[in-house]
N, C-alpha and C positions, 0 to 999 in steps of 0.2 A: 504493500500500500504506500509505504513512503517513497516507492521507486516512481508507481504512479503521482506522487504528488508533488515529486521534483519537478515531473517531466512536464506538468501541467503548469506549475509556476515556470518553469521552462518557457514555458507555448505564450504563458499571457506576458510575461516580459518583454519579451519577442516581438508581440503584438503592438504591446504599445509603446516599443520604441518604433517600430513604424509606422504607427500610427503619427508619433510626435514629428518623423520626419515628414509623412505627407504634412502636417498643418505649418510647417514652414514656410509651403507655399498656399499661401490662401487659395488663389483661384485653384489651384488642383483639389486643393477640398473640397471647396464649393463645386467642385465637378463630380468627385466622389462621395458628396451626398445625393445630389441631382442623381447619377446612377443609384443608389442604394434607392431613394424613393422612387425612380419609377420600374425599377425591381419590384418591391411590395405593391405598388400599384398593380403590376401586371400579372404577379405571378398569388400575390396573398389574396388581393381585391378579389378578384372570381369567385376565392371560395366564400366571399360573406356577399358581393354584390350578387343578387340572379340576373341570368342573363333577358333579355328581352324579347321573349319570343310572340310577339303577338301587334299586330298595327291599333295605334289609336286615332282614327279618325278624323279627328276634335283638335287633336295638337301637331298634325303635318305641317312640316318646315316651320315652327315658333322660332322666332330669334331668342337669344339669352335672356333669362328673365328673372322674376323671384322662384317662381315653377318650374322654369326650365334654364338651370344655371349654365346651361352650354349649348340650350337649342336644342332642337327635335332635327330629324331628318327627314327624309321624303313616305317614309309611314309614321309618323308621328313619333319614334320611339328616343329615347334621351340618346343627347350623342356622351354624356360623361359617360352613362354604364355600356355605350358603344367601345367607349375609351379605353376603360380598365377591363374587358373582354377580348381587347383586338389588341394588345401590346404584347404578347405571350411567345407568340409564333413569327413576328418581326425578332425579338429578343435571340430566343434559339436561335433562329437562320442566324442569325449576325453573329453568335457564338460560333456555331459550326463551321460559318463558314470563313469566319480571320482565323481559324485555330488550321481548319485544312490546307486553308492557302497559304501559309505562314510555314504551317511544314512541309511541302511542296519544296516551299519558294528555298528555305533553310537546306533542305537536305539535295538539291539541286544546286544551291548555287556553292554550300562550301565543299561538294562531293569535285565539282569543275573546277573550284582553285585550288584544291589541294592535291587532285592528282593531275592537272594541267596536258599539256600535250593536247595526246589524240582524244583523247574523254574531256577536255576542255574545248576543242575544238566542235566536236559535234555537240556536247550540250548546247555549249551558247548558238549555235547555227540553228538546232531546235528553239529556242527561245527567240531568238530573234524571228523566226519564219513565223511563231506565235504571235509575237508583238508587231505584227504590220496584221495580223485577222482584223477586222471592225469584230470587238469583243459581244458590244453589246447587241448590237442585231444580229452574230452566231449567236448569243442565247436566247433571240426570239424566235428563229427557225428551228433549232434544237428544243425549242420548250417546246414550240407543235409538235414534235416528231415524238419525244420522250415523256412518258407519262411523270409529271413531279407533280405528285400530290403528296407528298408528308415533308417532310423539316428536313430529316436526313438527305435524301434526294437534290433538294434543290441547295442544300450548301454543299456538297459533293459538287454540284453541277457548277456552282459560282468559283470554288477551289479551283478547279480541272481550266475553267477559263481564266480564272484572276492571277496565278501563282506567276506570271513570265519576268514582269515588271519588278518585283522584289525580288525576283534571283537575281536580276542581276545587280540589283544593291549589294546583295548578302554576300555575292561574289568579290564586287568592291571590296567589301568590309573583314573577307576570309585574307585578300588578297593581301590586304594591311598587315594583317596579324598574321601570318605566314613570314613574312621576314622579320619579325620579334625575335629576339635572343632565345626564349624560353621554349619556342615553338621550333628553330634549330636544332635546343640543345635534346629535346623531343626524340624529334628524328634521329638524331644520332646513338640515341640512346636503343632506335628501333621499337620504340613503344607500340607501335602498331597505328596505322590512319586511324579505327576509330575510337581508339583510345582520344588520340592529340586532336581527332575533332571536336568530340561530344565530353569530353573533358579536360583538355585543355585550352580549346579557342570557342565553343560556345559558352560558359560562362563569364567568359569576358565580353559576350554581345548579347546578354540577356536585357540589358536597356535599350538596346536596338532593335531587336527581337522582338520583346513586348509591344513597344511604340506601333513597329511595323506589324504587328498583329490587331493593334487597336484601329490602326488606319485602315487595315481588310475592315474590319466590322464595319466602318463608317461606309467604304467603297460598298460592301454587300448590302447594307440596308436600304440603299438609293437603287442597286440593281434590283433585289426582288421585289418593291415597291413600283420599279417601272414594269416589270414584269408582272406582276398584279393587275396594275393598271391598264394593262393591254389585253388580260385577260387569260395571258395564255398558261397564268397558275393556276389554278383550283381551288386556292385556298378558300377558306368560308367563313373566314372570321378574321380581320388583324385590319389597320390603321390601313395598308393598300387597300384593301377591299373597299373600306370606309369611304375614300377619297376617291375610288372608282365609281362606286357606287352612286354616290353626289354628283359628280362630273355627268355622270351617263343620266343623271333626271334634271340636268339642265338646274344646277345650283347657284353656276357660275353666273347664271343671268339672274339671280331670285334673289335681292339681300337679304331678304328673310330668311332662308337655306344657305347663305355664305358660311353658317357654322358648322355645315357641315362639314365642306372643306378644308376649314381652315382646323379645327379641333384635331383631324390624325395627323396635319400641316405640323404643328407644332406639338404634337406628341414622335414625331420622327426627330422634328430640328433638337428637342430639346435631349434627346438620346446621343444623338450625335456631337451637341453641341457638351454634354456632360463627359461623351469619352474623350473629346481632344483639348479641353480642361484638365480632366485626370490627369490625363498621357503629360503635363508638364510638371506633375510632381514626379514621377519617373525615376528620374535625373536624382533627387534627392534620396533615393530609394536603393538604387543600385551602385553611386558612386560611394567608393567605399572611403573615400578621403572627406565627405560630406557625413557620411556616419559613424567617422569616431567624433565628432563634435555632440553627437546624443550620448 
């Protein structure tokens, strides 16, 4: 029991000295509450709000009001508990899919600078031949052809198109740390490539990493959203839908229904706008000459 409650005063120390280093930088806090509350919104709201299955007549397209604090939409139904019902499935994608493309883009670009030559040559020759496709209208042809109806599916599908463009960052950034003293002394020692990749040169690019991982999320959220919006996902529930849905009964001409639009509007901006807030306390997190001062 005492080993356990080392290890636990371990975990919460830990905790809050990085906690103390994000609030260094205010706006990254302020980004990473902004994420935390529409996390609970999206993910706790559902199970205490019900969802709204039935049209009311009487209150089609109300603007904001004391009754309808965010407006009705084009069957009468509130657009808040539209809100906290349709952020769940934008969230996911956007996890899945900076986390796939990230590993892609990672295990692509430092596999081409570290064995160079001929495997450096033909990766980036693939990568490049990727980076001249029009990404995003391949994934509106691709969406007609392939069925992506669940979460999994379509950030696999966003990964497999998004990953070209951060390898060759990552390439960059391998290519750096490769002539380092410690990454020589490595090799000479014969340690093995992936020893000296996956533990000697990506922990020194986990604030790159991350960033670059937070930046898919932001790139994914705007792709399945335009993808939503054209219809060619299936989704049935999330903030695209919302803004599709509006658009397609003629919102954009109706001020009374502008809330409908603009409510998953700013439930996208303000996701996005919380992760690239975050993404600047980072830097306080991972440099390790910034956290001996905690």
């Amino acid at each position: 029991m005492s080993t356990i409650g080392a290890s636990l005063k371990k975990m919460a120390a830990s905790a809050w000295k990085t906690f103390k280093l994000l609030a260094r930088n205010k706006v990254g806090l302020f980004g990473l509450f902004l994420i935390l509350a529409i996390f609970l919104i999206s993910f706790v709201g559902p199970l205490v709000v019900a969802p709204e299955t039935s049209s009311h007549v009487t209150a089609i397209n109300k603007p904001p009001s004391y009754a309808h604090p965010l407006g009705t939409d084009f069957m009468g139904r509130e657009n808040w508990k539209m809100m906290i019902q349709g952020g769940k499935e934008v969230i996911i994608v956007a996890f899945l899919a900076g986390l796939f493309t990230t590993a892609i883009a990672v295990v692509v670009g430092a596999v081409s600078a570290f064995m160079g030559g001929r495997v450096d040559s033909i990766l980036m020759t693939i990568t490049d031949i990727w980076l001249t496709l029009p990404r995003f209208l391949l994934l509106v042809v691709i969406a007609t052809i392939i069925a992506l109806d669940n979460s999994w599916t379509l950030a696999v599908f966003l990964a497999v198109i998004g990953w070209p463009g951060l390898a060759r960052q990552v390439r960059s950034q391998f290519l750096s740390l490769k002539r380092r003293e410690y990454i020589e002394a490595a090799q000479l020692l014969d340690l093995g490539t992936p020893h000296i990749i996956f533990r000697e040169m990506l922990p020194n690019m986990m604030s790159y990493i991350t960033i670059a991982m937070i930046q898919s999320m932001a790139a994914a959220i705007y792709s399945q959203t335009g993808l939503v919006f054209l219809g060619v996902v299936p989704f049935g529930n999330n903030w695209g839908v919302m803004f599709s849905l509006a658009y397609s009964k003629n919102a954009i001409y109706n001020p009374n229904a502008a809330a409908s639009m603009l409510v998953p509007m700013c439930g996208i901006i303000l996701l996005q706008l919380g992760l690239v807030l975050f993404s600047r306390s980072l830097e306080e997190i991972f440099n390790p000459r910034l956290r001996m001062g905690v």
